[in-house]
Every structure is written in structure tokens, then in C-alpha cells.
N, C-alpha and C positions, 0 to 999 in steps of 0.2 A: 061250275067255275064262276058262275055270277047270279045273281040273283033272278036274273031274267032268262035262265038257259034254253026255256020252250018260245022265246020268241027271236028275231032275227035282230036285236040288242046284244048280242055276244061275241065276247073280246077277240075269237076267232075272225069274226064277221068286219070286227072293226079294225082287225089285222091284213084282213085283204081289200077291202077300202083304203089304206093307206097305201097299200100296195101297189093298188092301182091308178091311183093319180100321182105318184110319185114317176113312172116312165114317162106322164104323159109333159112333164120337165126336164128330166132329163135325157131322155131319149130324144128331145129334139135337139137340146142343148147340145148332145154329142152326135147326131145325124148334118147337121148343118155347122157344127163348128170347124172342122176342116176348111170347106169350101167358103165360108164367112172368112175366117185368120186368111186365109188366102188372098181370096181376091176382095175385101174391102180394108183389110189390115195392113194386107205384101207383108205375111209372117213368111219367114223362112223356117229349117227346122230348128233351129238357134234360138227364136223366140216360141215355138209351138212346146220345145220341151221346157221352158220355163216359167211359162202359162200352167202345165201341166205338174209342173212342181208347186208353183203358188196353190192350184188345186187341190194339192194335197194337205197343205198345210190344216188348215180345219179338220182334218181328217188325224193328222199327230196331235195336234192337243186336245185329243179326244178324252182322255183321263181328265178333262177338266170337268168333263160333263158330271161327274160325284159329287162336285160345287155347287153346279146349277141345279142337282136335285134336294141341297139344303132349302131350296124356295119353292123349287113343283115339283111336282109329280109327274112320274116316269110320262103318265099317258097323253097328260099337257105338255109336256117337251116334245114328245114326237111331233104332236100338231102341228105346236109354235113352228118347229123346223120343217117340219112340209111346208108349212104358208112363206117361211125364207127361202127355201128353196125354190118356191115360186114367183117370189118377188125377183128374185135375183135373174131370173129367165128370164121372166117379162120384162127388164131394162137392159137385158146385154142389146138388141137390137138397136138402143138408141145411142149407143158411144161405140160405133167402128175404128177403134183406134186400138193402137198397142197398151197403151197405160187404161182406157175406157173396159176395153174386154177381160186386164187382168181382175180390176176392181169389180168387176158384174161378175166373176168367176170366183171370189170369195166370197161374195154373198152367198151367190149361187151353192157352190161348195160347204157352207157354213152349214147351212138349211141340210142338204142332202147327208151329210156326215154325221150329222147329229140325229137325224131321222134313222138310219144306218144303224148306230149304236141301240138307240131305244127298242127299234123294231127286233134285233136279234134277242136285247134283254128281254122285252117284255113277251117273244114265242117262248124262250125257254123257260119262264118263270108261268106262264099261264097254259101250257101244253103242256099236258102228261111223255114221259120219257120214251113209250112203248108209241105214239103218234108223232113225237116230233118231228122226225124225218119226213113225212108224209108230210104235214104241214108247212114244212118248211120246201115242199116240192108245189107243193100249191100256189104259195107264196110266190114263187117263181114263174107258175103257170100264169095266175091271175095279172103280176107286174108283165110277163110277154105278151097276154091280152092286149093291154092297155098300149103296150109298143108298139103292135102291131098295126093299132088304130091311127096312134100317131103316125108313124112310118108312112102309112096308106099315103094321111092327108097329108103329111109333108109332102109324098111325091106330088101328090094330086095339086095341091097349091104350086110349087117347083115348079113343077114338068108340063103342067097342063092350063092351069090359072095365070101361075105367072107372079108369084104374091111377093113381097118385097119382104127380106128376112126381118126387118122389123116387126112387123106385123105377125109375122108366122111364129115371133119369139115371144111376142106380147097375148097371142092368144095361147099357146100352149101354159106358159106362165099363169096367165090368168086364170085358166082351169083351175091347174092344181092346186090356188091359194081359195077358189070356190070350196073346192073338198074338202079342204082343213076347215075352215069355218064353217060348213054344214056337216062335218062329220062330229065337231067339235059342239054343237049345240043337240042333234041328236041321238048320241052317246051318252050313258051313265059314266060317271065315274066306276072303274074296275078295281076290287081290292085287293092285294096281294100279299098271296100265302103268308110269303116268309118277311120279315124285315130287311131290308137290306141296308149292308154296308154303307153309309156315308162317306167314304174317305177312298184312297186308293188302296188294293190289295192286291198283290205283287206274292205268290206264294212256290216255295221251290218244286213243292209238288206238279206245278202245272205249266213247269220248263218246256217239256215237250212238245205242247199246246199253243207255249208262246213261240217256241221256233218253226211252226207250222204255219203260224200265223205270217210270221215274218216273211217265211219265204213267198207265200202266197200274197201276200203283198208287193214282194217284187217282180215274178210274176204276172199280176195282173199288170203292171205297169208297163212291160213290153206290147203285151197287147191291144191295151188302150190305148196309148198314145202312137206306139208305132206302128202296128197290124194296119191299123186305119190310115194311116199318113203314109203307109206302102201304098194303099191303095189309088189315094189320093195320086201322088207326085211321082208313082215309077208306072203307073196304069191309067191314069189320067180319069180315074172313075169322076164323075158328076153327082151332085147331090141327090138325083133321082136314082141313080146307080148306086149310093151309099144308101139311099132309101128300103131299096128293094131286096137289097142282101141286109139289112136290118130287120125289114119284114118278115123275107124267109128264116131265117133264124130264129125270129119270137114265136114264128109259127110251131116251128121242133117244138120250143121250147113247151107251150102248149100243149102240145101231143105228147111230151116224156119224163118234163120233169116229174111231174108229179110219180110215174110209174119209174124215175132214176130215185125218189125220196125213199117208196118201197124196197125197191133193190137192195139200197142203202141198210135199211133196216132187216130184210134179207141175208146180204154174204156179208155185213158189219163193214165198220169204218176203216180198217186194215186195208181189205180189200180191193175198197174203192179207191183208196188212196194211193193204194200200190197201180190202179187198171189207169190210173187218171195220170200220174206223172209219166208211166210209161208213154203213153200217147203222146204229152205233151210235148218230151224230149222229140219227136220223131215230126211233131208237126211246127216245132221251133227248124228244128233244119230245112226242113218243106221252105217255109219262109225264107230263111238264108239263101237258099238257090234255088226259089221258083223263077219262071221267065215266062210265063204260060199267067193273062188277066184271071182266066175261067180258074187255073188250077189256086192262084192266090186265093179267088173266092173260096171254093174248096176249105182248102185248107183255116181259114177266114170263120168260116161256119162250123169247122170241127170245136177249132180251140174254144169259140162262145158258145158249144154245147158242153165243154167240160167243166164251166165255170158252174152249171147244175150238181156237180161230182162235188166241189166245194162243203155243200153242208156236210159232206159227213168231219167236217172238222169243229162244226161248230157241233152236232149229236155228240162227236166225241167228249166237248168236254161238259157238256150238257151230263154226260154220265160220270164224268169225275169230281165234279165242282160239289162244293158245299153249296146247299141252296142262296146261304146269304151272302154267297161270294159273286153272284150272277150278275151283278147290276154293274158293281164296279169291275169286277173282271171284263164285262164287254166295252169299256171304256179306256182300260189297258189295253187290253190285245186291240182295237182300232190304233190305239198311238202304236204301239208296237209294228202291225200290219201295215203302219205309213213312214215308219221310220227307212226305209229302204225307198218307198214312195215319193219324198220329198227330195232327197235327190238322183234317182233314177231319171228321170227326165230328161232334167238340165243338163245333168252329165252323159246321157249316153245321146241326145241331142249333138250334141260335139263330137261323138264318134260317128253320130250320123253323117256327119260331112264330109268324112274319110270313106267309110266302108259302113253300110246298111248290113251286110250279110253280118257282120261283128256282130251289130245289138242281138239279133237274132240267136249267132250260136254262144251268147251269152246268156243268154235267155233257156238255152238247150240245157247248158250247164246246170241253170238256175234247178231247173226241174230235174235233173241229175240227183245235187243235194234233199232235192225234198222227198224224192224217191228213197232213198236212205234210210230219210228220216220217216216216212211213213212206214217201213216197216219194226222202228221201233214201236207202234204202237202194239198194246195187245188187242186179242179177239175179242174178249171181254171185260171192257174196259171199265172202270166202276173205282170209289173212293178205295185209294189203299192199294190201284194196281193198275197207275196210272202210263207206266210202261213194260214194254216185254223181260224189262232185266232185272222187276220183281217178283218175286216170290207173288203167287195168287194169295188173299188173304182167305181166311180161314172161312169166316162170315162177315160180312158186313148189311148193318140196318138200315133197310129204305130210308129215305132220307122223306119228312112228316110232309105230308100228303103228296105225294110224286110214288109213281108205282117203281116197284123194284126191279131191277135189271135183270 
């Protein structure tokens, strides 16, 4: 894969390096945002779900990212936006305010989203097809690593120290724009197989990929912004308390992802897709009418082990796509995946104020559809039979250096 493959120079290597300094930003950024918006902001859930929308935005104009690789390169983008990513940490601490923290959260979000997009491109473009899944379970493992480290010293500074969230935002921050720049000077440049696309590519073939995308996008969006803010304002959890169920979780995460990637690659993307929304729907109602701290945690910890169940949507189309379609297809489907993103927030923010159980079995709904739609996919999924309600193709040829399905 590179010209350096017998030594610890390789792009896998420098796929989990990014990996890893990347939670130790935003896992703090989301461990202590609650509790920050709260008590130095006086957010209500009015302004947390529209914080939360502004976050996303970076995240829909994500298709623009095909522009900014007219000037660099897939592998210097990641950097650049890991090191935004981490600028953007290390100053929310210093503007406690409503308009301060939305502004530090598009930085912040800028960095991260764009990191997002390269990082899915640049695994499926440099991982052979029959390992991606595995890899991209790693990826997961290596990023809960780094969570878990932080989570620790969050609580440990929080709970025990005593440390003022400036501080606590400025050094996590700090880390991670360290990483980029030493990872950015000890790294070769990596070359890639295929050329890719310049522009946007938007293909009807890979509808079914894009409404996967979609739904999974909104989605995730019940659970980030409101899973956590149940926790907060109907359970009165503490930032040590968000700590420690952030820990135990990255801990799972450690212990299965990687062995959830095999799976993956085991009973195929149908499967898991089918095992993962069932749950979802079931642990979305949990939510709607928990009254039990202990069982919200439960439930709290199920949902963020299924978001590991996730890659098999990106394997899926890892196996359908033309290879030159990978760059810019991950920069659609991120706009696509936020298009629900950007105003889920805001808007179910406002029904938070009426009824919380709503967002929830709205959210139950949410993964109703996507259940649906994961069983259109097929078992084997590959160029030319991209869903179950075509015909299998006769033969199709590996696609020039990627192993055959």
C-alpha cells in the first residue's frame, strides 16, 4: 500500500493516529458541553438544540470538500482539519456565552466534519475490501481508546482537581492540534490507487446508500443532542457522571468493535443492518418512558454501542462504488447525512418543551424506516446489484487493485 509497508510509516498506522487524537477533542468538547451551556451559558433546551444545529452545518456543506481538494490533498486536509478541530476546542473555554460558544462550535465542527469526510475516504480508498470492516472497527476501538483517556482526566480534573473548564478545553484542544502537526511532519505523503473525482458525483445507482445515509443522520441526532441532555435536566447527571458513562462506553467500545467489524464482514451488511435498527426502535422507546437514572444509563450505553453497527453502511457501499467515485461520494453522503442534522435539533428542541417522550418516539419511528430500508439491501452487494430488487449480475470485474467480492 506504500512504499514503506515493513515499517510503522503506513497509512493504516497514520489512520489510527488520527484517530486517536481526534476524541481527545471532541470527546471532551461533548463530555462537558452540557454542563458548560448550562451553568455558564443558562442554555435552555431552546438554545442547546440550535447550538446543535449550527454544528451541523459544516457537516451539510460537506460536498464542498471536492473544491478544497482542487488545492490539497486528501491526506493534508485531514490534518489541516484535525488541527481545526482542535483550535476550535481549545477557545470554546474562553467565550461562555451564547453567541461565544456558537462561534467556537463552528470552528470546532469545521475541523471535525472535514476530518470525518477524509478519514472514511481515505479507509476506503487505501484498505482492501475483504479488511475494511475490520479496519474500520479498529478505528473505532483506537478513537474509544483515546475517549476513554480523556473521559478519565475529565472526571479526574472535574471531580477531584477541580479544574476550571477553560483550562480543561484548552488542554484537550491543545493535544490534538500537537498530533496533527507531528503527525503531519512524520508521515510520507501516501499515493492513491485510483484518481479521483474532482467535482460532485451524485449517481442513481447509489440511492439506496444515500437514504441510509440520510436516515442515519437523523438518527444520530436524537441521540447526541438529546440522549445526553435527558441525562443532564430529567436526571440531574454531573459532569463526572457524564464522564463515567462516557468511559464505560469507550471501554465496550474497545472490547467489540473491532470483533462488531468482523461480524460485519461475517453475516454481511443486510444483517447488521437489519440486528441494529431493530434494537434501535426498542431502545428509542426505553428513552420515551424511562423514569429509572440507572436504566436511562442502560439504555444510554446500548444505543452508543450500535453506532459501531454503522460501518457496515459505509463497507456497503465501499462494495458498490466505482473506485473513482469514493472521494467525492464521501462528501455527498456527509451533506446528505446532515441534511436531516441541521434542523433536527432546532426543531425537535421545541417539541422538547412540550413532551421529551415525542423526540424519542420520533426517533423510534426514525429507525422504523431505516429498518425497511436496510432490508432492501442485498447479501452481496457489489457494482450492478446495488439493491435486492435487482437481478444479480452475471459477472462483474474487480474493480483495478481492490480484491474482488
Amino acid at each position: 500500500m506504500s512504499t514503506s509497508d515493513k515499517s510503522w510509516q503506513r497509512p493504516e498506522v497514520l489512520l489510527y493516529v488520527m484517530a486517536f487524537a481526534v476524541p481527545l477533542s471532541f470527546a471532551a468538547w461533548q463530555a462537558l458541553l452540557n454542563n458548560f451551556a448550562v451553568e455558564q451559558a443558562a442554555f435552555t433546551g431552546r438554545e442547546i438544540g440550535i447550538l446543535q444545529s449550527l454544528r451541523e452545518i459544516p457537516g451539510f456543506l460537506a460536498f464542498a470538500v471536492v473544491y478544497v481538494l482542487l488545492l490539497l490533498s486528501e491526506q493534508r486536509l485531514a490534518l489541516l482539519a484535525l488541527g481545526l478541530l482542535g483550535i476550535g476546542t481549545a477557545l470554546t473555554g474562553f467565550f461562555p456565552s451564547v453567541i461565544g460558544l456558537y462561534l467556537t462550535t463552528l470552528v470546532m465542527s469545521t475541523g471535525y466534519h472535514y476530518y470525518e469526510t477524509m478519514q472514511t475516504s481515505l479507509t476506503q480508498q487505501w484498505i482492501p475490501k475483504a479488511q475494511a470492516a475490520e479496519t474500520f472497527g479498529r478505528i473505532i476501538a483506537v478513537s474509544s481508546l483515546a475517549g476513554i483517556l480523556a473521559f478519565a482526566l475529565i472526571w479526574a480534573g472535574s471531580n477531584l482537581l477541580r479544574i476550571d473548564y477553560l483550562w480543561l478545553y484548552l488542554l484537550f484542544g491543545g493535544v490534538t492540534l500537537l498530533f496533527a502537526l507531528v503527525a503531519g511532519v512524520l508521515f510520507p505523503r501516501f499515493p492513491q490507487h485510483t484518481v479521483q473525482h474532482k467535482k460532485m458525483v451524485v449517481r442513481s445507482r447509489y440511492s439506496l446508500y444515500y437514504a441510509l445515509v440520510f436516515m442515519s443522520g437523523a438518527r444520530r441526532q436524537i441521540f447526541t443532542v438529546f440522549a445526553g441532555f435527558l441525562m443532564v435536566e430529567k436526571f440531574s447527571y454531573s459532569v463526572s457522571d457524564i464522564s463515567l458513562l462516557f468511559l464505560f462506553n469507550g471501554i465496550l467500545n474497545v472490547l467489540f468493535a473491532r470483533r462488531i467489524g468482523r461480524m460485519i464482514a461475517r453475516f454481511g451488511e443486510r444483517n447488521t443492518l437489519i440486528f441494529e435498527y431493530s434494537g434501535l426502535i426498542l431502545v428509542f422507546c426505553g428513552y420515551a418512558l424511562v423514569k429509572s437514572a440507572w436504566l436511562a444509563a442502560a439504555l444510554y450505553v446500548v444505543d452508543h454501542l450500535f453506532f459501531a453497527l454503522a460501518i457496515s453502511i459505509k463497507t456497503y457501499f465501499q462494495k458498490i462504488a466505482a473506485a473513482e467515485d469514493i472521494s467525492a461520494t464521501a462528501g455527498v453522503s456527509f451533506t446528505i447525512n446532515h441534511i436531516a442534522a441541521v434542523g433536527i435539533p432546532a426543531l425537535f428542541g421545541l417539541i422538547w418543551l412540550t413532551s421529551p417522550a415525542l423526540v424519542f418516539y420520533i426517533g423510534a419511528g426514525m429507525s422504523l424506516v431505516s429498518l425497511l430500508l436496510s432490508l432492501l439491501v442485498p447479501r452481496h452487494p457489489q457494482p450492478g446489484q446495488e439493491t435486492r430488487l435487482q437481478k444479480p449480475a452475471a459477472s462483474v470485474a474487480p474493480e483495478p487493485g481492490r480484491l474482488p467480492v
